[in-house]
matplotlib code that plots the C-alpha trace (Angstrom):
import matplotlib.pyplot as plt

x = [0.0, 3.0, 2.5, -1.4, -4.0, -7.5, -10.6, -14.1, -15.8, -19.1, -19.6, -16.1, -16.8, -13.7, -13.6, -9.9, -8.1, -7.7, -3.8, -5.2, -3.7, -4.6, -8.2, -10.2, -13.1, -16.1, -18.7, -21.3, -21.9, -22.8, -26.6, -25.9, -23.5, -26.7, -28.3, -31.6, -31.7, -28.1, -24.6, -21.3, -18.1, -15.9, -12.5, -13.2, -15.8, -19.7, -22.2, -25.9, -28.5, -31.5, -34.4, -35.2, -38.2, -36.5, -34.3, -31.5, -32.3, -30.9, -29.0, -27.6, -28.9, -32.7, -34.8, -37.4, -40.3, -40.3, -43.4, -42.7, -46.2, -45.3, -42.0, -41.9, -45.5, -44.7, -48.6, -50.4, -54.0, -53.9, -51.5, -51.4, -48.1, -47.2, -44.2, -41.4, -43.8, -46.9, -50.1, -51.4, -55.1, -57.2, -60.1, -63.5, -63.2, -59.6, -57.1, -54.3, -51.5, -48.6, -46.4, -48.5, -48.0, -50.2, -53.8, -55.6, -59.1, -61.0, -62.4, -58.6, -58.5, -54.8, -53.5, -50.8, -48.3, -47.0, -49.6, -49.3, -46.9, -44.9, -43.7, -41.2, -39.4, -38.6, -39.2, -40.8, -41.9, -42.6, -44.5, -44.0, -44.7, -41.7, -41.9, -41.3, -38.2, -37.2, -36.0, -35.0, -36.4, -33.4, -30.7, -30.7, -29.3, -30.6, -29.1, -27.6, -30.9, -32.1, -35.1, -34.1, -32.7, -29.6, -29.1, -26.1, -24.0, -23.5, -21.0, -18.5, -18.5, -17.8, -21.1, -22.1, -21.0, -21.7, -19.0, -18.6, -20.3, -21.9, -24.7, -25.7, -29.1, -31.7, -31.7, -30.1, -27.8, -28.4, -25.5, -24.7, -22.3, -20.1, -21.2, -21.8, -22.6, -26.3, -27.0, -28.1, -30.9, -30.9, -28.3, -25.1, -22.1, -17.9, -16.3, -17.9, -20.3, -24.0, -27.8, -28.2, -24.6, -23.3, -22.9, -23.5, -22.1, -25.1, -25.5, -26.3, -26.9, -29.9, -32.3, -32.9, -29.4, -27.6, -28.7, -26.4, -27.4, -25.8, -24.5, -23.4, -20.7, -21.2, -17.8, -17.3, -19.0, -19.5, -20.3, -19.3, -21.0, -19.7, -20.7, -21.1, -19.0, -19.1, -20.1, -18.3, -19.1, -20.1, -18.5, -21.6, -20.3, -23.6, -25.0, -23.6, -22.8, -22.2, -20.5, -22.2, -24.9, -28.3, -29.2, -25.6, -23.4, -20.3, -16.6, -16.2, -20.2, -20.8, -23.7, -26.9, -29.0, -29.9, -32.9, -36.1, -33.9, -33.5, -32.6, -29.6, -27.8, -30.0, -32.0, -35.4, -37.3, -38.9, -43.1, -44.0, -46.2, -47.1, -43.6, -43.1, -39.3, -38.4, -36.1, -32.6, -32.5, -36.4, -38.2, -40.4, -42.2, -42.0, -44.9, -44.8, -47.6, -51.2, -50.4, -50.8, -51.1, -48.6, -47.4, -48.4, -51.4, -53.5, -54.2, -52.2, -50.8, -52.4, -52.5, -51.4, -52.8, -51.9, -48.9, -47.1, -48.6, -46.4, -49.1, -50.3, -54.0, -55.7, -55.3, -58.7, -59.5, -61.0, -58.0, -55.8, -57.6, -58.3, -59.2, -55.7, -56.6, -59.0, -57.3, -60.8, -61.2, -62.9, -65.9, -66.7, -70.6, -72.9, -70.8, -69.9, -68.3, -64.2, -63.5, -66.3, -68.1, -71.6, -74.1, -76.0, -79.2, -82.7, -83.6, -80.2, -77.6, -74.1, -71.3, -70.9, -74.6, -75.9, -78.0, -82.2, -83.7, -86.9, -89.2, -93.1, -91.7, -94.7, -94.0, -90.0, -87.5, -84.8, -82.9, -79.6, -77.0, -74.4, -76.7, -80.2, -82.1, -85.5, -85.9, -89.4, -90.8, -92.2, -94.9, -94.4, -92.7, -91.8, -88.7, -90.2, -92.0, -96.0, -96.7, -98.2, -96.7, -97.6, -100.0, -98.7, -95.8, -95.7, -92.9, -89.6, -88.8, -92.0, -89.3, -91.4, -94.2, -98.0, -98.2, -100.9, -103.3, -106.5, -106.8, -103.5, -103.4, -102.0, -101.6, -98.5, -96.9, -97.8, -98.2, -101.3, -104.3, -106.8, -110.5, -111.0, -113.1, -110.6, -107.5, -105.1, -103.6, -105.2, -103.0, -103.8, -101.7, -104.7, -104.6, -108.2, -111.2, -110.9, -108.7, -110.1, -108.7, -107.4, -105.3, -103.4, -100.1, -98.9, -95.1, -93.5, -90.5, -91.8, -93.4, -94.8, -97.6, -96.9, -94.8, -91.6, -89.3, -87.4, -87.6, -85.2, -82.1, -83.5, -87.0, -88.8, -91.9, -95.1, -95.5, -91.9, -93.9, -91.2, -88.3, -85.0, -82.9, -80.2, -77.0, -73.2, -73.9, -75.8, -78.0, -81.9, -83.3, -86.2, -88.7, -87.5, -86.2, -83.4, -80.2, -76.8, -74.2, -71.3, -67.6, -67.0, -70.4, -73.3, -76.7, -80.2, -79.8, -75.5, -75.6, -72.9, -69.2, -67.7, -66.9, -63.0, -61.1, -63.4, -63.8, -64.5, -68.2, -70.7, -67.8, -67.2, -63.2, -61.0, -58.2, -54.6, -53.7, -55.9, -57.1, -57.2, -59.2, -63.2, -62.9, -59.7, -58.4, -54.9, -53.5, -52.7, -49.1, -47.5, -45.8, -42.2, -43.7, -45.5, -46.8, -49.1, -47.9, -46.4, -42.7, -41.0, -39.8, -40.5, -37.9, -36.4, -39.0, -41.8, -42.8, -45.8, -48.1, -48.0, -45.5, -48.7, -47.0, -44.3, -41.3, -41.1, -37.0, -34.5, -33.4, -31.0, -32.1, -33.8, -36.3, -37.5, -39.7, -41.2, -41.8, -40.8, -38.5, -35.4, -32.1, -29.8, -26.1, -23.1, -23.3, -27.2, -29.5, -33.2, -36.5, -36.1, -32.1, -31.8, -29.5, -26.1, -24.3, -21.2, -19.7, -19.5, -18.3, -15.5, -14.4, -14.3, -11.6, -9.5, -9.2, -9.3, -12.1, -14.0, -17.3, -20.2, -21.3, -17.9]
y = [0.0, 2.4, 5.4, 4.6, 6.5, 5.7, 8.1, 7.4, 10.8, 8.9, 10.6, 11.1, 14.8, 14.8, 15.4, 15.0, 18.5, 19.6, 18.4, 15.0, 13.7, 15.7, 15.8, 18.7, 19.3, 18.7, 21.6, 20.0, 17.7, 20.7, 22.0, 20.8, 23.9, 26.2, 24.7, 24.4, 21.5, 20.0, 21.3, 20.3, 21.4, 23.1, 23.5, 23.8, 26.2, 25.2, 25.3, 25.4, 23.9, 23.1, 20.4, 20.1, 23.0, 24.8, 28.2, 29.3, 32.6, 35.7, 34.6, 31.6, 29.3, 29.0, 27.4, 29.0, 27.2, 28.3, 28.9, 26.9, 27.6, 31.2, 31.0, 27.7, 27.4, 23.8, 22.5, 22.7, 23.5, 24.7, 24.6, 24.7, 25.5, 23.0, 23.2, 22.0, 21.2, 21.6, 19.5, 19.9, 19.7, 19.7, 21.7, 20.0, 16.8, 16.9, 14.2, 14.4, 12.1, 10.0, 12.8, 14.7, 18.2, 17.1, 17.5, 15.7, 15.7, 12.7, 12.3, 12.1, 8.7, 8.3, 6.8, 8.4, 6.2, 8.5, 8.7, 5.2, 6.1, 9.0, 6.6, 5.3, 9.0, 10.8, 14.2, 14.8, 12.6, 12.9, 10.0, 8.8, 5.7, 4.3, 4.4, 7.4, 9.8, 11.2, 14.3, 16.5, 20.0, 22.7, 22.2, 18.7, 16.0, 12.9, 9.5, 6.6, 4.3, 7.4, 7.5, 9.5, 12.8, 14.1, 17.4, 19.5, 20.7, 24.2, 25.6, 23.1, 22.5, 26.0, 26.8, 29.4, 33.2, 34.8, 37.4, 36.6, 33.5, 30.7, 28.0, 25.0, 24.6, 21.6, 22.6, 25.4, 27.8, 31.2, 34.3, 35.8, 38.8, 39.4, 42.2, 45.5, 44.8, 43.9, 41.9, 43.3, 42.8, 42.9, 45.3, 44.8, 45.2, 45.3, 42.4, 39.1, 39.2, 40.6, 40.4, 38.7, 37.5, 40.9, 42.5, 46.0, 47.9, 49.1, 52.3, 52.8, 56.4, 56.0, 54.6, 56.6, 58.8, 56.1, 57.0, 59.5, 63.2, 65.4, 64.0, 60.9, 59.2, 55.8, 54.0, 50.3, 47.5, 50.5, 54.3, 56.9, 59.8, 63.6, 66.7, 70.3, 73.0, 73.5, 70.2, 67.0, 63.8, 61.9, 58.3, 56.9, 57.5, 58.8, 62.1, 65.4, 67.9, 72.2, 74.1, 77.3, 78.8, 78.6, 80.3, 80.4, 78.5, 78.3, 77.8, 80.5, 80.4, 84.0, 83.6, 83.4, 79.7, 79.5, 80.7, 78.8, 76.8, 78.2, 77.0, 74.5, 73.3, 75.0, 71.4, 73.4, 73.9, 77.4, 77.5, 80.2, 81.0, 83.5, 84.8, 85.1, 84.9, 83.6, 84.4, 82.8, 81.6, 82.0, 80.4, 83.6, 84.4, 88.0, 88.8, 90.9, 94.2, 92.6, 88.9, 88.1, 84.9, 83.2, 81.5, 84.8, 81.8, 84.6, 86.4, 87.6, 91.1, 93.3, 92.4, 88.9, 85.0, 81.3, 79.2, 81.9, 84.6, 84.1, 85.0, 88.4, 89.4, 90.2, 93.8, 96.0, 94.5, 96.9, 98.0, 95.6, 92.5, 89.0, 85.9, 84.3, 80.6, 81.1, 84.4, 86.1, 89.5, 90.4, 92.3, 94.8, 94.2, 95.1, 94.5, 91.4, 90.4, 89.6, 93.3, 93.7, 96.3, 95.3, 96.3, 93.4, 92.6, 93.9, 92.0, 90.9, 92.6, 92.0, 90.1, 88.7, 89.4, 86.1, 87.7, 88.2, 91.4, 91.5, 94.6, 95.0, 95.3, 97.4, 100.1, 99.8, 101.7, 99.0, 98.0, 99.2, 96.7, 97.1, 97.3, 95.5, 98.5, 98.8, 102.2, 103.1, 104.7, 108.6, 108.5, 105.4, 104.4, 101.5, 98.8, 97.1, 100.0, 98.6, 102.2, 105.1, 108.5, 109.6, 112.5, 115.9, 114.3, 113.5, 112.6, 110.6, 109.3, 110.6, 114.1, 117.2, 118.3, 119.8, 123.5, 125.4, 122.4, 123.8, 120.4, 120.0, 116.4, 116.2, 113.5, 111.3, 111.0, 115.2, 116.8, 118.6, 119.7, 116.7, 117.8, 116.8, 113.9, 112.5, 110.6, 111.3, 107.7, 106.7, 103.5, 104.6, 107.8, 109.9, 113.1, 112.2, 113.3, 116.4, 118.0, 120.2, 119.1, 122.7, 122.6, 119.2, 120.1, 119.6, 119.9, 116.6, 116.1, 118.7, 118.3, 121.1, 123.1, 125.6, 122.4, 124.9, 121.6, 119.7, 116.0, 114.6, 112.5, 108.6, 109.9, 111.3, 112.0, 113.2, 114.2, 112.4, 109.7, 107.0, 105.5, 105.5, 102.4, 103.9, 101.1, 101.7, 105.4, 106.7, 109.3, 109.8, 113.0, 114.2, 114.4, 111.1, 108.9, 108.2, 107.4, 109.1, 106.6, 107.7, 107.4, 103.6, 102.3, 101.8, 100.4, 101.2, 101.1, 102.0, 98.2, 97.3, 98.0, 99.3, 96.2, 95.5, 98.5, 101.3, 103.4, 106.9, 108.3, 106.6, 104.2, 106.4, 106.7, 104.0, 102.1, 103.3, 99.5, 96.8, 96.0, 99.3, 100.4, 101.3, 104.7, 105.9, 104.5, 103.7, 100.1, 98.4, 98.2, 94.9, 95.5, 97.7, 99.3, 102.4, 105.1, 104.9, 102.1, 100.6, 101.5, 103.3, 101.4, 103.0, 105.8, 105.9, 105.7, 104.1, 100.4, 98.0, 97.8, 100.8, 102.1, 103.6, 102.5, 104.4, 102.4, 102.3, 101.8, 104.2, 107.6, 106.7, 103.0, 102.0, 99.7, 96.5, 97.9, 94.9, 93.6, 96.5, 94.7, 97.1, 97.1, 96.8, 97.7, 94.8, 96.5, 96.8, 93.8, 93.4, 93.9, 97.7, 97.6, 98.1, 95.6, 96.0, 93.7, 93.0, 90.0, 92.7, 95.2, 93.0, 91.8, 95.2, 96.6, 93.1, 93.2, 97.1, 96.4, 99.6, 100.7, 101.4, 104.1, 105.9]
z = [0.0, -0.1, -2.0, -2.3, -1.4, -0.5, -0.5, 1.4, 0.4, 2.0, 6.4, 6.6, 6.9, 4.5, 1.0, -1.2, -1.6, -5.1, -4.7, -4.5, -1.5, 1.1, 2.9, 3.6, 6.0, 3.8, 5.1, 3.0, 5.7, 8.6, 8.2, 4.1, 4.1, 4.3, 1.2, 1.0, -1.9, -2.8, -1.5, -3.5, -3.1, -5.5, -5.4, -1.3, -1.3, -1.1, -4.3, -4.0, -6.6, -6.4, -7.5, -10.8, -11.1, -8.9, -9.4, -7.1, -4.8, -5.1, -1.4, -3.0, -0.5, -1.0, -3.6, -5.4, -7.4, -10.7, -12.7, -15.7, -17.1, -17.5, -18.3, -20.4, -21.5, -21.9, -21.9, -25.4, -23.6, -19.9, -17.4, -13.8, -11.6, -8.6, -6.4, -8.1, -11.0, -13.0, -14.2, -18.0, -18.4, -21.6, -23.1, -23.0, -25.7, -25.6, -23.6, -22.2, -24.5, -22.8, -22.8, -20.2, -22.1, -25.4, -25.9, -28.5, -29.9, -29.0, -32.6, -33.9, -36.1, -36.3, -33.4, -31.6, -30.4, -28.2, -26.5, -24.7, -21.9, -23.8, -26.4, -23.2, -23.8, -20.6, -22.1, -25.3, -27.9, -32.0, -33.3, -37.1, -39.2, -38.4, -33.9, -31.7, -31.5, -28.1, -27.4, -24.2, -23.3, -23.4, -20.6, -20.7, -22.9, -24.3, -22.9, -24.0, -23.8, -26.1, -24.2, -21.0, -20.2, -18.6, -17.0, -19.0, -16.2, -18.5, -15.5, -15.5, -19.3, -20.1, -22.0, -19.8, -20.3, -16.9, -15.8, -12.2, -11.2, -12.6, -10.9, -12.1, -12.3, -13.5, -16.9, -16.8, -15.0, -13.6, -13.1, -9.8, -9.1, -6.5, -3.7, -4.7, -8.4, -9.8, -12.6, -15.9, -17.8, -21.4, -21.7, -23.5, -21.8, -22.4, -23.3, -24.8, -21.9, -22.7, -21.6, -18.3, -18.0, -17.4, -14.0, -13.4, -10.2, -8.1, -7.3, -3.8, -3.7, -5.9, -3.2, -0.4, -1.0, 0.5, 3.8, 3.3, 4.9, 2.8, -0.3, -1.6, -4.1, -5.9, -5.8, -7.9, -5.4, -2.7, -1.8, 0.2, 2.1, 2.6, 3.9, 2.5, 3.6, 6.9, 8.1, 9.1, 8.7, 12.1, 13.5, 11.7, 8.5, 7.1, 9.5, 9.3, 12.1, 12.3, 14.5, 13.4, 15.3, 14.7, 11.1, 10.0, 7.3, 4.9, 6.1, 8.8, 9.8, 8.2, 5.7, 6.7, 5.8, 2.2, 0.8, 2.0, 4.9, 8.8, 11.8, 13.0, 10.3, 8.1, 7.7, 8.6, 5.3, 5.8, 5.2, 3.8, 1.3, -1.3, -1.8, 1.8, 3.3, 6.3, 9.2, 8.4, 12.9, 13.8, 10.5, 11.2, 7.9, 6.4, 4.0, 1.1, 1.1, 0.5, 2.0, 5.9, 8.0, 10.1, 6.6, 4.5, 3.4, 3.4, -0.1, -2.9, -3.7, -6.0, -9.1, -8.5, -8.2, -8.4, -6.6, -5.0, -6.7, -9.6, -12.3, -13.3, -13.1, -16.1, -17.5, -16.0, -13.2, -10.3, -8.0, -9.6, -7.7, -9.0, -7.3, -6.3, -7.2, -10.8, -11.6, -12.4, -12.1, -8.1, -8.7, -6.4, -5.7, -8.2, -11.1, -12.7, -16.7, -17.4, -16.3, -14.3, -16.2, -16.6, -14.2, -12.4, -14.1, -12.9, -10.1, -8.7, -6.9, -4.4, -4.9, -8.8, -8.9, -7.1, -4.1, -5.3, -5.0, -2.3, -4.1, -5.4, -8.7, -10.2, -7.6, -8.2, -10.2, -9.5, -6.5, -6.1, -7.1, -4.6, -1.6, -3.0, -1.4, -3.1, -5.1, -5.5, -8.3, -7.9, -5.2, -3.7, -0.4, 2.0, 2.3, -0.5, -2.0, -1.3, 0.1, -1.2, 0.1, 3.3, 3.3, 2.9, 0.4, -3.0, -5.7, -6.3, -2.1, -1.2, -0.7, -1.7, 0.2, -1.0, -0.9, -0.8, -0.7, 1.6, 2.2, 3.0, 0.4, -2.8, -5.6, -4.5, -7.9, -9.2, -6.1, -7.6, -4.9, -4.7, -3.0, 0.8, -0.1, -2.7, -1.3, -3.8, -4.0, -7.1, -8.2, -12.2, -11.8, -12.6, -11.0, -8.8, -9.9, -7.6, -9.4, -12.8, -16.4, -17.0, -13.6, -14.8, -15.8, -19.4, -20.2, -20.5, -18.1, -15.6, -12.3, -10.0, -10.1, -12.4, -14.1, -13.4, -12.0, -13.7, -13.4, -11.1, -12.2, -13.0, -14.3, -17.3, -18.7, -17.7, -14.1, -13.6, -13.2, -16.0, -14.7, -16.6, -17.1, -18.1, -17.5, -16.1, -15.4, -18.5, -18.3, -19.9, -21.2, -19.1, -21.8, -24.2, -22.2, -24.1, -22.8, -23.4, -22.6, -20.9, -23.0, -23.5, -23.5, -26.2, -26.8, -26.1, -22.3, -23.0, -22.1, -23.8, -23.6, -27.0, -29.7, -29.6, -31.9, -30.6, -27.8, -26.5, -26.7, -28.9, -29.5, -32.4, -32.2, -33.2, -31.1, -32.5, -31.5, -30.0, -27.6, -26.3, -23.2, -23.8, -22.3, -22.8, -25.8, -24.3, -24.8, -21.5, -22.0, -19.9, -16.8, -17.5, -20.8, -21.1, -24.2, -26.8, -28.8, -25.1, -27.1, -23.8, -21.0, -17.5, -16.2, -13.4, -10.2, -11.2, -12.1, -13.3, -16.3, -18.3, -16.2, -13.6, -9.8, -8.0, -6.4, -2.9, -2.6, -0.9, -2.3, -5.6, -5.5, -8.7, -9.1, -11.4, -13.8, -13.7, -10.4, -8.6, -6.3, -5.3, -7.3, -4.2, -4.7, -3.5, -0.1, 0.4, 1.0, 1.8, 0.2, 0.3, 0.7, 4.2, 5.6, 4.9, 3.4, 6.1, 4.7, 1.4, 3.4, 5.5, 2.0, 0.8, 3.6, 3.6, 0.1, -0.5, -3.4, -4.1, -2.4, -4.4, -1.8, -0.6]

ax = plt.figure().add_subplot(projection="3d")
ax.plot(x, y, z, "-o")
ax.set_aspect("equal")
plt.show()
C-alpha cells in the first residue's frame, strides 16, 4: 500500500483536496453547508443547486419554485403550476397524451403512439410511421438508452457566459455577481459578456441617497458619504454635524441659511407662502404688502394670483384685484363680466350678482346693485315699496311736500291739490277726480304746479312719473327717455361695452392699436412698458403695467420695472435695501475692493 491512497468521500466529513492527496473538511456535511436543496463542493468552497423546477435565490442558498407555465408554456391546452412542478389539463373533448403536455381531440382517427406512456421517452416525444423519437427540453441532454434525459452541467463545461459566477441549475444555470454589483438585464455590456450574464455595479446612492445626509458618491461595489461645507461627517459614516450657530453656514459660519432653509444646520425647510421669506434663525415668515397669516397663506398682492402669486391678473380688473386661485377679475358688488363692467341685471344685486332682489316690482325703479335696497318709483314708499306717500308728500322718495293744498293732500306722484273727499292715492296715476282738467299740468319732463321743475335724475316724462334704465352710469333726457351713454359704452340702455377696436363716446373713435381700453383709448401696456404704442420702457421711479405704480425703494435706489423689487447695490440687501451687506463690506476693507457708496 506504499504510496497509495485511498478516499471514502461517503460521512467522513472529508472530502480529497484539489492536490489530490490531502483531505479537507467537507462543510457539505454541517446543516448541508446552508443549502436548501443540494450542497457540493468546488474546489473547497460550497455550491448550492436546487431540484429540478426549482431556481436558485438571489442569497444563494434558497430554492425557489419556478413557474414553468409562465415562463416555459410547456402544456399545449392549460396549465397549472405545482411546487417544483406543473399539471397539464385539456379543453372540453380533448385528452391528455402519454407525454403529459399534449392534448388531443377525442375524434382524432390516427393513433398516436406517443400517446401510450410517452412513447417510453422521458421528455418529449414525435410519433412517425416508423416508432417514436425522443427528445429533451433545453438544458438537458438525451441519454444513451435514447429514451431519457440528462441534465447538462452548463458551468462546468464551459457553455455558460456569466462574468462573475456561474450556478448549475436543472436545466439550466443562472449568473450571480459578487457584492456591490447587480445583474443586468438585457443590456449589452464590455467584453464578450451581454444580456443577463453581465454584471452592473449598483448604485447605492440612488435609493434613499444612500442613507447618506448630505451628499453621496457611488464608488465600484461601494459608496461613500460627505458633507457640505461646513459640516463634518459623524463616527456613523452617514449624518452630518455644524459648529455654526443657529441660522448660520459656509466655512467660517458667516452667511446666513440659504434661501427657504433656517434653523440649526440649516436642515429646517422654511413654510412660507405667497412669496413670503423667512427668518434665516427664527423660520419667522415676512410677508410681502397685500399677504398676511402666520405663513403669509392669506391672499395675494395686488394684481397677482396662483402658486405663490407668480401670475399676473388680467389687465382692468377693479384695483388691480383677482381671485388668487381662478385668476378672475374680483368684482366689487354690483358688477360682474371679465373686467367687471356690466351692471348686475334687474332683479339681482351684491357680490358677482348672485343675491335676489326683495321689491313689489310694479312700484320699483330698481334696487340698487351694490346694496339691493328697493328704489321706489315717484310716489311710492316703504322697504319694499308697497306704500303710497304719506299725506302731505308726493314725488320721487316721497321728498317734496303739497303746498298750498287747503286740504292739505296732494296727488303722491304730481303733487297737484286733490279735494277733501278724494285721497289722492289713485293706483292709475290719474290726478283724482278732484282735481279740474285745466289745472293738470302739461309739459312733459316737468313736475310742480306751475310744471316749473325739472324732473329729477333717473325719471322722465309726464308728471316724472317713468323711470330711466339707463346702465353703467348713462343718463336719460327728461322728456324722451333716451339714454346718453357715458364714454366707452353703447346700446339702447348704454348696455354694452364698446366692440374691440373702438372706444371713447358713442364708441365712435378708433383704437390706435388693440385691444385698447373702452374709455380711454390707451392700450394696457405689460408690466415695465408704457406710451401709446407701449414702445418706452419705465424711467427711473416708477414700475408695473403701463409704467402707472411708484417704487417704494430708498433715495438713488432704482427699481425692477417689472416687479418693482429694489435694485440693491453689493453692499445693500433686503427687500427695500436696508440691511447691509457685512460680509461685502469686511471683503471690501481686507481686500481694498471699491465701495459702491464711498
Amino acid at each position: 500500500m506504499r504510496g497509495t491512497w485511498l478516499y471514502w468521500p461517503e460521512d467522513t466529513g472529508f472530502s480529497l483536496g484539489s492536490d489530490g492527496r490531502s483531505c479537507e473538511p467537507n462543510a457539505c456535511t454541517r446543516n448541508n453547508g446552508g443549502c436548501q436543496h443540494v450542497c457540493d463542493l468546488r474546489s473547497g468552497r460550497v455550491s448550492c443547486s436546487c431540484h429540478g423546477g426549482y431556481r436558485l435565490g438571489a442569497d444563494g442558498t434558497s430554492c425557489e419554485d419556478i413557474d414553468e407555465c409562465s415562463e416555459l408554456s410547456p402544456c399545449s391546452q392549460l396549465c397549472t403550476n405545482t411546487p417544483g412542478s406543473y399539471v397539464c389539463h385539456c379543453r372540453p373533448h380533448h385528452r391528455l397524451s402519454g407525454d403529459d403536455r399534449t392534448c388531443h381531440s377525442v375524434y382524432t382517427v390516427l393513433v398516436d403512439k406517443c400517446l401510450d406512456g410517452n412513447g417510453g421517452c422521458e421528455h418529449m416525444c414525435t410519433a412517425s410511421e416508423s416508432g417514436v423519437q425522443c427528445s429533451c427540453h433545453p438544458g438537458y441532454r438525451l441519454g444513451d438508452d435514447q429514451r431519457s434525459c440528462q441534465d447538462e452541467d452548463e458551468c462546468s463545461g464551459g457553455a455558460h457566459r456569466c462574468q462573475h459566477q456561474c450556478d448549475n441549475i436543472p436545466g439550466s444555470y443562472r449568473c450571480s455577481c459578487a457584492v456591490g454589483y447587480l445583474l443586468l438585464d438585457g443590456q449589452r455590456c464590455q467584453g464578450e459578456f451581454e444580456g443577463e450574464q453581465c454584471c452592473r455595479d449598483m448604485d447605492e446612492c440612488s435609493v434613499q441617497n444612500g442613507g447618506c445626509e448630505h451628499d453621496c458618491s457611488n464608488t465600484a461595489g461601494s459608496y461613500r458619504c460627505s458633507c457640505r461645507e461646513g459640516y463634518q461627517l459623524e463616527v456613523d459614516q452617514h449624518s452630518c454635524s455644524s459648529d455654526c450657530p443657529l441660522g448660520y453656514t459656509g466655512h467660517q459660519c458667516r452667511e446666513h441659511c440659504p434661501l427657504g432653509t433656517f434653523g440649526e444646520g440649516c436642515n429646517q425647510l422654511c413654510l412660507c407662502q405667497n412669496g413670503g421669506t423667512c427668518h434665516h434663525v427664527t423660520g419667522h415668515c415676512s410677508c410681502p404688502p397685500g399677504v398676511s397669516g402666520e405663513r403669509c397663506e392669506e391672499g395675494c398682492p395686488a394684481g397677482r394670483f396662483g402658486q405663490n402669486c407668480e401670475k399676473r391678473c388680467p389687465v382692468g380688473c377693479p384695483r388691480n384685484r383677482c381671485n388668487r386661485y381662478s385668476g378672475y377679475c374680483e368684482c366689487p358688488p354690483g358688477y360682474f363680466g371679465p373686467q367687471c363692467a356690466e351692471t348686475c341685471p334687474w332683479g339681482t344685486f351684491g357680490v358677482n350678482c348672485q343675491s335676489k332682489c326683495d321689491c313689489h316690482r310694479p312700484h320699483t325703479i330698481r334696487c340698487d346693485a351694490e346694496t339691493g335696497q328697493c328704489i321706489c318709483r315717484p310716489g311710492h314708499s316703504g322697504e319694499k315699496c308697497r306704500e303710497l306717500c304719506p299725506t302731505g308728500t308726493f314725488g320721487a322718495g316721497c321728498a317734496e311736500r303739497c303746498s298750498n293744498c287747503p286740504s292739505g293732500k296732494c296727488h303722491h306722484t304730481s303733487g297737484e291739490c286733490v279735494k277733501s273727499t278724494d285721497t289722492g292715492n289713485n293706483e292709475d296715476n290719474s290726478l283724482g277726480n278732484g282735481i279740474e282738467q285745466s289745472k293738470r299740468p302739461k309739459r312733459t319732463g316737468f313736475f310742480g304746479r306751475v310744471c316749473a321743475s325739472k324732473c329729477p335724475e333717473g325719471y322722465h316724462g309726464r308728471h316724472c312719473a317713468e323711470v330711466c334704465l339707463c346702465y353703467n352710469g348713462g343718463r336719460c333726457d327728461a322728456v324722451s327717455g333716451a339714454c346718453l351713454c357715458p364714454p366707452g359704452y353703447m346700446g339702447q340702455l348704454c348696455q354694452h361695452v364698446c366692440p374691440q377696436g373702438q372706444y371713447g363716446q358713442d364708441c365712435r373713435s378708433a383704437c390706435v392699436r388693440t385691444p385698447c381700453d373702452p374709455v380711454s383709448g390707451r392700450y394696457p401696456c405689460p408690466a415695465g412698458r408704457a406710451g401709446p404704442g407701449c414702445e418706452l420702457s419705465c424711467p427711473a421711479g416708477r414700475y408695473g403695467p403701463g409704467c402707472a405704480r411708484r417704487c417704494r425703494c430708498p433715495a438713488g435706489v432704482n427699481c425692477d420695472p417689472v416687479e418693482g423689487h429694489c435694485l440693491c447695490g453689493p453692499d445693500r440687501l433686503g427687500t427695500r435695501c436696508q440691511t447691509t451687506n457685512e460680509f461685502y463690506v469686511l471683503r471690501s476693507a481686507t481686500l481694498g475692493e471699491p465701495r459702491e457708496d464711498l
